[in-house]
N, C-alpha and C positions, 0 to 999 in steps of 0.2 A: 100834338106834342106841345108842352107846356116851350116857352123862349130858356128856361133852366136845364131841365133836361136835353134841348137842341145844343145847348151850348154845351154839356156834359158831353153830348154823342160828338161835338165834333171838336172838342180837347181830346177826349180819347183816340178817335181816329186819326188826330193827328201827333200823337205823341209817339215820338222816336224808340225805337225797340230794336235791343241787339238781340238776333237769333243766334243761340248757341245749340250745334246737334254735338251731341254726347255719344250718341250710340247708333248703329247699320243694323240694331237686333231689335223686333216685336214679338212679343208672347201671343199677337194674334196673327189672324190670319185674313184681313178682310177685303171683301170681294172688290172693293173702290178703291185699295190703296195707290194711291199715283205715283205712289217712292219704293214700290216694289223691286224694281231693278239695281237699286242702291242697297238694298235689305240683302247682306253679305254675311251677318251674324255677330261684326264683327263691334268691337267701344275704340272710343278713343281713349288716347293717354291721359294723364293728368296734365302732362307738360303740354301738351297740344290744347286742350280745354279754358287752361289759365291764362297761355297764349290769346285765344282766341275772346275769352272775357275781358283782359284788355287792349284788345284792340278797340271792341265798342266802347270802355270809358276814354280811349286816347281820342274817339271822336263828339267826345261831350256828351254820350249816354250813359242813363243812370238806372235804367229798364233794360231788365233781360228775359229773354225767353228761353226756356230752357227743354227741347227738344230731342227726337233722334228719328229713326223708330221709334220706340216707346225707354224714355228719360229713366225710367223706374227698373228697369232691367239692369242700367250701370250698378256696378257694387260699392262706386264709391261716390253714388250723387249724396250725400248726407253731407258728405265732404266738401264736393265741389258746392251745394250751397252755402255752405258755411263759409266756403275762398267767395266765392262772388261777394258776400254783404261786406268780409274782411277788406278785399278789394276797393269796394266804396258804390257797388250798385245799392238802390235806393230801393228797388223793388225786385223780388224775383218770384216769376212764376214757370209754373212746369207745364205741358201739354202732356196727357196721356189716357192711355182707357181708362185707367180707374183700379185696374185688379189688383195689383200690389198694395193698394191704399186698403183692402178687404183685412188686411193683418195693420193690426191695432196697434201696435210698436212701434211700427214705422211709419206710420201717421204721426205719430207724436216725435218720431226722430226729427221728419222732416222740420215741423215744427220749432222744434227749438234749434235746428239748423239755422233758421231764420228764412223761410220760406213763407210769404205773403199769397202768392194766389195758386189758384188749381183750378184749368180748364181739362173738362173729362168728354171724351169722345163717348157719347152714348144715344146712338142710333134709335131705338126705339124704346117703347116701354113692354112693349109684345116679348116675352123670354124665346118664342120660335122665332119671330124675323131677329130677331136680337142675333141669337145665336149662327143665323144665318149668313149675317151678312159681317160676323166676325172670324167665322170661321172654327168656334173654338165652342166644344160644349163645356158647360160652366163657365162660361166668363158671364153670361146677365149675372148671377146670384153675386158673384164675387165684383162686378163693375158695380152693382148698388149698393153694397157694403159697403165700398171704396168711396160713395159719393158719401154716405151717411157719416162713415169717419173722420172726411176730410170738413163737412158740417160741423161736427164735434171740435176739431181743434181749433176751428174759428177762420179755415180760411176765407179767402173770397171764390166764389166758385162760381164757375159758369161753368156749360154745356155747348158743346158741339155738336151740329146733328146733320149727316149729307143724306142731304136731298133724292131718292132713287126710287127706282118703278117699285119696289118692295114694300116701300116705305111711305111715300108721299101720302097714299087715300088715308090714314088715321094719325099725320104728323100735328093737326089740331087736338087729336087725344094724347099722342105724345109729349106735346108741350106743356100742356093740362095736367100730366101726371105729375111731371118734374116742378112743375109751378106749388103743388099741391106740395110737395118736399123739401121746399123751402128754396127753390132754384130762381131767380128773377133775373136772369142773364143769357143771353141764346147767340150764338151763332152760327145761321143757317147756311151751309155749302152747298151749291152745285156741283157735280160732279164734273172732272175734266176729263180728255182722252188720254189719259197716260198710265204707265203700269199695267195695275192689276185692273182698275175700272176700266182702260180697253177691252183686257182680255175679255173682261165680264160685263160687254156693256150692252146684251140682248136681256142679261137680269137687271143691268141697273139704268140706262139711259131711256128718259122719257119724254114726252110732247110737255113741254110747262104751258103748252096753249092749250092741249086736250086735259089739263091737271090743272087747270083755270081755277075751278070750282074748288075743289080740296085745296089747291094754295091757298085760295083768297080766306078762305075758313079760319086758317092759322095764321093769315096775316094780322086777321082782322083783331086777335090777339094784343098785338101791337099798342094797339087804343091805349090799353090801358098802361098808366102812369106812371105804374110801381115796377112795370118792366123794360128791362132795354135789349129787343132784339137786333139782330145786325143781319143780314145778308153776304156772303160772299162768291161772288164770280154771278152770281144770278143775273140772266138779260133784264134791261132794264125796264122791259116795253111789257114785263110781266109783273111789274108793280106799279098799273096802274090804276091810284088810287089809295095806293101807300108808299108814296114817291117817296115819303123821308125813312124807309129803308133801303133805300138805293145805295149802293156801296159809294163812299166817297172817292172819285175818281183818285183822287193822291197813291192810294194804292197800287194805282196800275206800274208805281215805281217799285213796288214789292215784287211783283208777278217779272218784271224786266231784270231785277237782281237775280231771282231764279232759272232763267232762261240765259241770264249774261253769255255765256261760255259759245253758245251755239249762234248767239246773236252777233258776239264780234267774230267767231267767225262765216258769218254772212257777208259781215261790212268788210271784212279785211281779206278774204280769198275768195267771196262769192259763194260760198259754199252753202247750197238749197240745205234748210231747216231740216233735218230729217223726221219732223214732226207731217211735214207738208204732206197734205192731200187727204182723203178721206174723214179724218177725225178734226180738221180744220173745221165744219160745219157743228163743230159741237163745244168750239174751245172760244174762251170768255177775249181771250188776243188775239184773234181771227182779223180782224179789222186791223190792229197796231201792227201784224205783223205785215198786212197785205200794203199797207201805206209808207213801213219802212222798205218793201222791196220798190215800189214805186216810187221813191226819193231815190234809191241806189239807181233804178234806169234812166230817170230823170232828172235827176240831180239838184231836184228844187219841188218845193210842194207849198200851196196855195193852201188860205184859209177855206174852210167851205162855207156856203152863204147861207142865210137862214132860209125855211119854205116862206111861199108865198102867203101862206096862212096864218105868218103867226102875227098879229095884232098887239100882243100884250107888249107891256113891258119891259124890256131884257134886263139882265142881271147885268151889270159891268163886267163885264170882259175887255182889259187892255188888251189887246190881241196885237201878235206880230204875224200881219198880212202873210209873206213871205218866209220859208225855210231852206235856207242853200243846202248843200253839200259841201262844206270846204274844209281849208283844214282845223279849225275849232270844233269841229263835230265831237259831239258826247252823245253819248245814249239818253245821259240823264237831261241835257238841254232837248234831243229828240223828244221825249216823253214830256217832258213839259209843255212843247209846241203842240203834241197830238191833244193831250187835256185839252187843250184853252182852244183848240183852232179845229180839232177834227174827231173828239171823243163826241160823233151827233147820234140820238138813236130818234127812233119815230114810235108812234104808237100801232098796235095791231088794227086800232081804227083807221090808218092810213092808207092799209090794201086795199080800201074801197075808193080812195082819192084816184081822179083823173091824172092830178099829177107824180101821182107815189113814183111811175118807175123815172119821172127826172129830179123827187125830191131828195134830197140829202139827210133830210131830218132836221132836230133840234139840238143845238148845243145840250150837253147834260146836265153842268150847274142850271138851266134857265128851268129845264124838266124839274130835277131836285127842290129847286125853290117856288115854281107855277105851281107846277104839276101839268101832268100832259092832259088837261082840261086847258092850256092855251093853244093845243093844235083843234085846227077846224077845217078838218078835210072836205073837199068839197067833191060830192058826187058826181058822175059825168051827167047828169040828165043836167047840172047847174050853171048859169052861168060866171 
């Protein structure tokens, strides 16, 4: 990656975004969706929405994302973008399948609504797994429609695609297709345990170590210059070798706004995650969440030290040694402390190290920036 583009990827990634959901109602039905349980049918008001747009400008955001279920089923998003720009955001984009965007009117409503970007959920370029894993026959025909019109009125468009047993072995012809259509913008989701991907996660969760081969295929994508993919929730010990798709750790403050509710009440009544157990082995906060209950029993947590192996380097890390428990505690200082002190992962070359099961791993920026070519695991036959 060019030093332009690195710096392109991590302005972006760090620029402030207010999420606004509009709508509890999807015209699909797909087998991953993780907000299934929230999906009631139901919009929000205008009065609640306006509300809710400024609250993000009263905290210096000028970026909004514009959300639900699916943002395009509201009957008056034409409106609410037009209050967002009037309001004074800077930018607005919508998440959505694409299908409403199939009718040609409202592409162009949006449009002069003053609507800037359009990311489109579009799982595969196959019309069977397409249809599959949305749940809805006709939506391929009508989601590619919706990406070609949304081409037409000049948005900026990216693609969404999660990652699943369905899906993974032809996600390099996937990308290739969308690439081919004028798409130069990707980001790649892991699936988590919640919703409907629980429900359905003998059809959709997979080994990313036995899908080694087909990731790396699509990673390898990446190289080239004119495109910017991203990753989301994906371990990190499976891009090794395209370490600058590694999510940028700041987000783990995204993934803790989401959980907020069930996290304070962890901290404030004890009250075990009702996520806990089973689908913990499959979730990207597995780690954040097992070191936040281990700060509540212990009421203090330590940096972790680096492996014996690593030789290179290191990225500067100011790090504070030490994490109380007291009463200045935030979520948001917690998550800053686990980043810099305790976000370490290792590489799958390390299950052959002598010392794997007392290593801890590597800080993640040093990964990000090395590449996990600075670990050098050492065999046991070595001294």
């Amino acid at each position: 990656m060019t030093k332009d583009r690195e710096l392109l990827k991590k302005i972006a990634s760090q620029q402030k975004r207010h999420w606004v959901r509009i709508t509890r109602a999807c015209n699909n039905s797909c087998l991953f969706c993780l907000d299934r349980e929230n999906q009631n049918g139901s919009i929000f008001s205008m009065a609640e929405i306006v509300l809710d747009l400024k609250r993000g400008l009263s905290e210096g955001i000028k970026r909004v994302v514009i959300s639900g279920g699916d943002p395009t089923v509201h009957p008056e998003l034409v409106k609410i973008i037009s209050k967002a720009k009037d309001l004074g955001y800077q930018h607005v984009q919508i998440i959505t399948n694409g299908r409403m965007l199939a009718y040609e009117k409202f592409a162009v409503d949006l449009k002069k609504a003053g609507l800037d970007e359009v990311t489109l959920s579009l799982h595969s370029h196959l019309e069977k797994d397409f249809e599959e894993l949305t749940g809805v026959r006709g939506s391929y025909r009508q989601a590619m429609q919706g990406l070609l019109n949304a081409q037409k009125q000049g948005f900026i468009v990216s693609v969404d695609i999660v990652i699943n047993k369905i899906n993974y072995k032809k996600l390099k012809e996937t990308l290739q297709f969308f690439i081919q259509l004028g798409v130069s913008e990707f980001d790649l989701l892991y699936p988590i345990p919640f919703g409907s991907a629980w429900e359905n996660r003998k059809k959709l969760f997979f080994s990313p170590e036995k899908a080694q081969r087909d990731l790396s295929r699509a990673f390898a994508l990446s190289k080239n210059k004119a495109l910017f993919i991203w990753t989301n929730r994906l371990p990190a010990q499976y891009l090794e070798g395209f370490e600058d798709l590694i999510q940028n750790p700041i987000k783990i403050h995204d993934e803790v706004r989401g959980m907020q509710f069930e996290l304070i009440r962890l901290i404030g009544r004890g009250a075990q995650l009702s996520c806990k157990g089973e689908r913990c082995q499959y979730c990207f906060m597995q780690n954040y969440c097992q070191d936040l209950v281990e700060l509540l029993e212990k009421k203090a947590l330590s940096s972790k030290e680096n492996p014996v192996c690593l030789k290179a380097k290191l990225v500067k890390n100011e790090k504070t040694l030490n994490f109380k428990l007291d009463k200045n505690f935030t979520l948001e200082k917690f998550t800053d402390f686990f980043i810099k002190n305790r976000y370490f992962v290792k590489s799958l070359r390390c299950k052959k190290c002598k010392y794997d099961s007392k290593c801890q791993g590597v800080w993640i920026e040093d990964v990000r920036k090395k590449g996990f070519s600075i670990l050098k695991p050492r065999l046991q036959n070595e001294n």
